[in-house]
C-alpha positions in Angstrom: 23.5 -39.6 4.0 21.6 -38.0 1.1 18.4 -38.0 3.4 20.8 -36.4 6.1 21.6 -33.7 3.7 18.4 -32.9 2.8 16.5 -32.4 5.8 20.0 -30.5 7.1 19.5 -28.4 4.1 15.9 -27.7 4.4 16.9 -26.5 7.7 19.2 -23.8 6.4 16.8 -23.0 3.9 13.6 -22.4 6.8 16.9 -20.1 9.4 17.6 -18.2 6.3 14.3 -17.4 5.8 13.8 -15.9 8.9 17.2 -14.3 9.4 17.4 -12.7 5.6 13.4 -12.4 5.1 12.6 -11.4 1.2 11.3 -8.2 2.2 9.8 -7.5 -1.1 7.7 -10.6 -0.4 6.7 -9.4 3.1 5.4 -6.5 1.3 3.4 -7.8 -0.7 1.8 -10.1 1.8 1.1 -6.8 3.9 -2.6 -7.0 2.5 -3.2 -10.8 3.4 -1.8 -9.6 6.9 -4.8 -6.7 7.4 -7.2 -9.1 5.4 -6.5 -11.9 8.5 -6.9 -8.7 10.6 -9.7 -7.7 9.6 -11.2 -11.2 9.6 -10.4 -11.6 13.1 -11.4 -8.4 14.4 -15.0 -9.4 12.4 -15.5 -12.7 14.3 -14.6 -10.9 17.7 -17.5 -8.3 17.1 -19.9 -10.9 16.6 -19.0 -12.9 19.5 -19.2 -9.6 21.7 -22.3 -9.2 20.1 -24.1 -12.3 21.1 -23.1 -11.9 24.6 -25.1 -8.5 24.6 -28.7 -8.5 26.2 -31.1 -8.7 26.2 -31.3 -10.9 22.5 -34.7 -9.9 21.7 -37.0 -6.8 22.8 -40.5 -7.4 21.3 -41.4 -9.3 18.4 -40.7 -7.3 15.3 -38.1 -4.5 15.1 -38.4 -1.0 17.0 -38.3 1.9 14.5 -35.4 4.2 15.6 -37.0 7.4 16.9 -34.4 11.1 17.0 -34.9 13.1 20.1 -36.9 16.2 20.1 -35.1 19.0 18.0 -32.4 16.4 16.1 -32.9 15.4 12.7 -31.7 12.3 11.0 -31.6 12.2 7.7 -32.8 8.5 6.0 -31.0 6.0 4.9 -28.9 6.0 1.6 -27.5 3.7 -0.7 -24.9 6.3 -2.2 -22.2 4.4 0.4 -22.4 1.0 -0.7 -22.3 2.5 -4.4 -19.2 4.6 -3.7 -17.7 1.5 -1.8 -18.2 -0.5 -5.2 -17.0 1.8 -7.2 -13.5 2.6 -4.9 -13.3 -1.5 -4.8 -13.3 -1.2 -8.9 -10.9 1.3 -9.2 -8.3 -0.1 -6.9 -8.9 -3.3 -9.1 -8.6 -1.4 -12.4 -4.9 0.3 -10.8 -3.9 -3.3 -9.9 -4.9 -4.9 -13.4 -5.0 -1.5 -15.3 -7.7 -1.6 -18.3 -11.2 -0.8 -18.4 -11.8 -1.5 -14.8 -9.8 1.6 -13.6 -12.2 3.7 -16.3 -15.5 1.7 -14.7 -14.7 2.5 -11.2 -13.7 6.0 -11.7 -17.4 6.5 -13.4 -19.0 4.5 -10.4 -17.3 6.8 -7.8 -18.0 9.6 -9.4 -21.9 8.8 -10.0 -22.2 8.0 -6.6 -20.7 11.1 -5.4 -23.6 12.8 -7.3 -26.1 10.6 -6.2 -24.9 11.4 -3.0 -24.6 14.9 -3.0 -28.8 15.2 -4.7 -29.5 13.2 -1.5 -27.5 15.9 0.5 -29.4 18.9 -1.4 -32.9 17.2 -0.9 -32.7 16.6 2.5 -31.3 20.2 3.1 -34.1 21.8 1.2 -36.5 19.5 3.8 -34.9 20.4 6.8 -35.3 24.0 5.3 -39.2 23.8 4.9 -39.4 22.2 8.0 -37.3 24.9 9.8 -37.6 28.4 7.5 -37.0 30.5 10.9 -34.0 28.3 12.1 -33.5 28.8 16.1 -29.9 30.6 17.2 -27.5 28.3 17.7 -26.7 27.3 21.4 -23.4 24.8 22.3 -24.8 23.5 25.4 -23.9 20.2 23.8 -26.2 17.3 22.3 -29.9 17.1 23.5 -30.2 14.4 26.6 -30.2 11.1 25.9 -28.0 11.3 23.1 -24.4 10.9 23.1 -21.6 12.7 20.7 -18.3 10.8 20.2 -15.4 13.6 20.7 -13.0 15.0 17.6 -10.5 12.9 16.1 -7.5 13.3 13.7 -8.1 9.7 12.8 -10.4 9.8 9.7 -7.8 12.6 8.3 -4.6 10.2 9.1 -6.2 7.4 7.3 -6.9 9.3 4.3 -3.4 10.6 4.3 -2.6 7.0 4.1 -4.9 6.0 1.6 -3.3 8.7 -0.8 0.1 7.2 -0.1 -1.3 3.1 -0.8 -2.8 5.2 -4.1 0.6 6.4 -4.7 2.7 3.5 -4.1 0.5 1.5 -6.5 1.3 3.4 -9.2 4.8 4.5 -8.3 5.8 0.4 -6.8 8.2 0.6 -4.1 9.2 1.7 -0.3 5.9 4.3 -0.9 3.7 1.7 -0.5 5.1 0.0 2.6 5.5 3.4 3.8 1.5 4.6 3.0 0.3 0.9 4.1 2.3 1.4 7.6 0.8 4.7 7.7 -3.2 3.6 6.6 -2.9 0.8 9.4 -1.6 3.1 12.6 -4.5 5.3 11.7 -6.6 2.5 11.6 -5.7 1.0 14.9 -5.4 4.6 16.7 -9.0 4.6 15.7 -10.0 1.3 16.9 -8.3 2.4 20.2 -10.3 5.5 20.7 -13.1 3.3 19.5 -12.6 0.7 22.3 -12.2 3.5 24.8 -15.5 4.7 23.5 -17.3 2.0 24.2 -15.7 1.4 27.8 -17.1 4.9 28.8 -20.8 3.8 27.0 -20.4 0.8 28.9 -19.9 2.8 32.1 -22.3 4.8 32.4 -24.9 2.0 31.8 -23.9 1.8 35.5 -23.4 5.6 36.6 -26.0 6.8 34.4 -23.4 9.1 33.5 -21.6 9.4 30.3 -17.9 10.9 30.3 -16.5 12.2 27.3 -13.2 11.8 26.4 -10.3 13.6 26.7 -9.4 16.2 24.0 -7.0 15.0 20.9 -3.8 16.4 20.8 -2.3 17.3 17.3 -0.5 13.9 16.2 2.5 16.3 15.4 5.0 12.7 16.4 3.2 10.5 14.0 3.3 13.3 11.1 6.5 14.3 11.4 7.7 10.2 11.6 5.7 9.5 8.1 6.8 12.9 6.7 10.3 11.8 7.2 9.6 8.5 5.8 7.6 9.9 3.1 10.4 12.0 1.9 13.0 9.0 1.9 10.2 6.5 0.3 10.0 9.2 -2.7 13.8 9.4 -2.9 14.3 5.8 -3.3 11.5 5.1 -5.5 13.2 7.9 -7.7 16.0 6.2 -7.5 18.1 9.4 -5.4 18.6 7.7 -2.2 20.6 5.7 -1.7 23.1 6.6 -4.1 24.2 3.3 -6.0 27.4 3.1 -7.8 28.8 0.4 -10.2 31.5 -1.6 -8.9 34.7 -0.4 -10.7 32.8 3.0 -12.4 30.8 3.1 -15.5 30.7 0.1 -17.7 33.1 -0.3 -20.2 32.4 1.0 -23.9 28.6 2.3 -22.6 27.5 5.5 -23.8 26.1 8.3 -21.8 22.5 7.9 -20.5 20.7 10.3 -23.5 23.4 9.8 -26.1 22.6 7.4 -29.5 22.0 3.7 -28.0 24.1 0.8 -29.7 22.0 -1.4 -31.4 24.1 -4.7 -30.2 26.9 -7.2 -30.8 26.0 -10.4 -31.8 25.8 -12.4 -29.6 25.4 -9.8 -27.0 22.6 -10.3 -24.5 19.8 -7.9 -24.2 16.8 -6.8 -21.9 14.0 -4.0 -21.1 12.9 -2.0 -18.3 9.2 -0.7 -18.8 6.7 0.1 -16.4 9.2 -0.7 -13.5 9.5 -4.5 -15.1 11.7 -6.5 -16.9 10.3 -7.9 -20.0 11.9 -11.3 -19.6 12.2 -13.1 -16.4 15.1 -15.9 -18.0 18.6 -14.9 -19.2 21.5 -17.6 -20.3 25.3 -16.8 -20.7 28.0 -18.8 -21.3 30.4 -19.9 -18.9 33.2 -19.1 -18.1 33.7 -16.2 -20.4 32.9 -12.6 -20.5 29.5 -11.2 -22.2 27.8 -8.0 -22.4 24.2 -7.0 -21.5 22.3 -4.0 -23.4 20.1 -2.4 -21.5 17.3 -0.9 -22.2 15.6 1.6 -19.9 12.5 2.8 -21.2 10.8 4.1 -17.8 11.2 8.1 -18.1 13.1 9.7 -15.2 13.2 6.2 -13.4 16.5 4.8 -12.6 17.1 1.2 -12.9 20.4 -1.0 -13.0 21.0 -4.9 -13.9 23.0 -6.6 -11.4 23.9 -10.1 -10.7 23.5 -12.4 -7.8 25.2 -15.6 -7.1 23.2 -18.2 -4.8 24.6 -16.9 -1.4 23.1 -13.2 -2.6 26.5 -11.8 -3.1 26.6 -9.5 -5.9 28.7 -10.9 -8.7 27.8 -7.9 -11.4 26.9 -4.7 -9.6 26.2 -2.1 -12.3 25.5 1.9 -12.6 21.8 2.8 -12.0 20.6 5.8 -14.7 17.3 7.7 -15.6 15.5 6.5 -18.9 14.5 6.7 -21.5 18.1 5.5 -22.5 20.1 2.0 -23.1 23.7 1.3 -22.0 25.8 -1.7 -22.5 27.2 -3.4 -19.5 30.5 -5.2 -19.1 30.0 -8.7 -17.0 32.9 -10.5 -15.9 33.3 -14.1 -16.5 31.0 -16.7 -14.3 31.4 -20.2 -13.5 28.4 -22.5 -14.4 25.7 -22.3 -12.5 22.5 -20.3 -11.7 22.4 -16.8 -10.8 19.7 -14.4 -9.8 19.4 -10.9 -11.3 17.6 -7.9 -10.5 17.4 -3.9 -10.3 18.7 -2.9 -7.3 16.5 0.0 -6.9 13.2 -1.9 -7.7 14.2 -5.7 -6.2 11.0 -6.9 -5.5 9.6 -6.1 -9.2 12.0 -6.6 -11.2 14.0 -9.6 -11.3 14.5 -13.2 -12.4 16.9 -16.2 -13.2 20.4 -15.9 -15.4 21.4 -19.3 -16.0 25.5 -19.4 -16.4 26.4 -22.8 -18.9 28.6 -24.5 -21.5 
């Protein structure tokens, strides 16, 4: 019978999991998600590319050659540097210290390494060129083909500033700027993909169409502006508006006014950088204690609420801004072990209150 009950309840524990996902978790598997993506999308392109001929032209490689009138400039390290140095400072925001500081200098550097590139190629072209011919849009010379304007690169950057954002600020920002960085990126790879079905076409026709016009994503931006707006409410704790069960705690003092220093005996915990500094609480049973919390997080709101095992809230307290403390009232508990958290910030701040004699 025990082995009955086991495997019965590790089948209610697999059906909740997919009927009350931890959403906080989804999130933060979001980047594993686009990593498998990614990885995927990689092993495609190299399979497409093998089935391209023919494999080999000539012995040796054949030096890329610009029509007549069309300057290229050469080739340039200053990408792979900036790439290193964005790679840093997304480390350095993850695991803040001197990372952040290293690849903010790399960027930066490369940007000017970049940019003397820019200037000495300029100043060759120029030389070259001192009496430059008027300029005619007849389109690109023949022989060369011009992919059509997007709105794509500026949508992903748009996105990129919110992932920025939502690292720093944790919270519905993030999802919201990683939903955003990944419809760019696959509106992109679509217009790519239709790119290379018109290429591939007129390898045939000997004709190369060019693409429709884009239209101004006015949809999309006003869907993530909306989105935008409500991620930036909740992470500030506005929206939506949470109230304590029963009004403000009993005996707590206003958030601003002179903090208690605490009864003995009288359990206590911190909110700082949208985290609690303990993730294990005990109380004892059957009797009523008090919690004084600290919220040290300027103009965030944060709250301590408690969580018995079916996720029904057992202590659901007032949110309010720091930097301030407040003591809250909790009801008596049976034995046992309860889960608490901030109801604003779930996914990062949380952890285990364990209710005993």
């Amino acid at each position: 019978m025990d082995l009955l009950q086991q495997i019965w309840d590790g089948i209610l524990n697999l059906t909740k999991l997919l009927v009350i996902p931890d959403w906080g978790g989804l999130i933060l598997l979001l980047p594993v998600f686009v990593g498998v993506l990614v990885v995927l999308f990689v092993i495609w392109l190299i399979v497409e590319y093998r089935r391209v001929g023919p494999r080999r032209r000539r012995p040796g490689r054949i030096t890329p050659k610009a029509p007549p009138g069309v300057h290229m400039p050469g080739p340039t390290y200053a990408p792979i540097f900036a790439a290193v140095g964005t790679f840093l400072l997304f480390l350095g925001i993850v695991f803040p210290g001197p990372l952040l500081l290293v690849g903010l200098v790399g960027i930066v550097l490369a940007l000017l390494f970049w940019g003397r590139e820019s200037f000495r190629d300029y100043d060759h072209v120029a030389e070259t060129y001192p009496e430059l011919p008027p300029v005619v849009h007849d389109g690109p010379p023949p022989g060369v083909h011009v992919p059509g304007p997007t709105f794509r690169p500026i949508l992903a950057a748009i996105g990129t500033f919110l992932v920025l954002f939502g690292l720093v600020f944790p919270g519905p920002l993030l999802a919201v700027g990683v939903l955003f960085f990944i419809v760019a990126m696959l509106g992109w790879l679509n217009d790519a993909r239709k790119e290379y079905i018109r290429t591939v076409a007129a390898d045939r026709t000997g004709h190369l169409e060019n693409g429709p016009d884009p239209r101004w994503p006015k949809a999309l931006a006003w869907t993530f502006g909306v989105l935008t707006v409500f991620a930036v409410l909740a992470t500030a704790g506005l929206f939506p508006p949470h109230t304590a069960v029963g009004g403000e705690a009993g005996g707590s003092p206003a958030p601003g006014s002179p903090a208690p220093s605490g009864a003995p005996g009288q359990l206590k915990i911190t909110a700082k950088n949208v985290a609690f500094d303990q993730k294990t609480m005990s109380a004892p049973a059957d009797k009523a204690f008090q919690v004084l919390f600290d919220n040290q997080d300027t103009n965030v709101n944060h709250d301590w609420d408690v969580l018995d095992a079916s996720g029904k809230k057992v202590a659901d307290n007032k949110d309010f801004p720091g930097v301030a403390k407040k003591t809250y009232d909790i009801p008596a508990l049976p034995a046992g072990t309860y889960k608490f958290e901030c109801s604003i910030h779930p996914a990062q701040m949380n952890g285990t209150l364990t209710v005993g004699s």
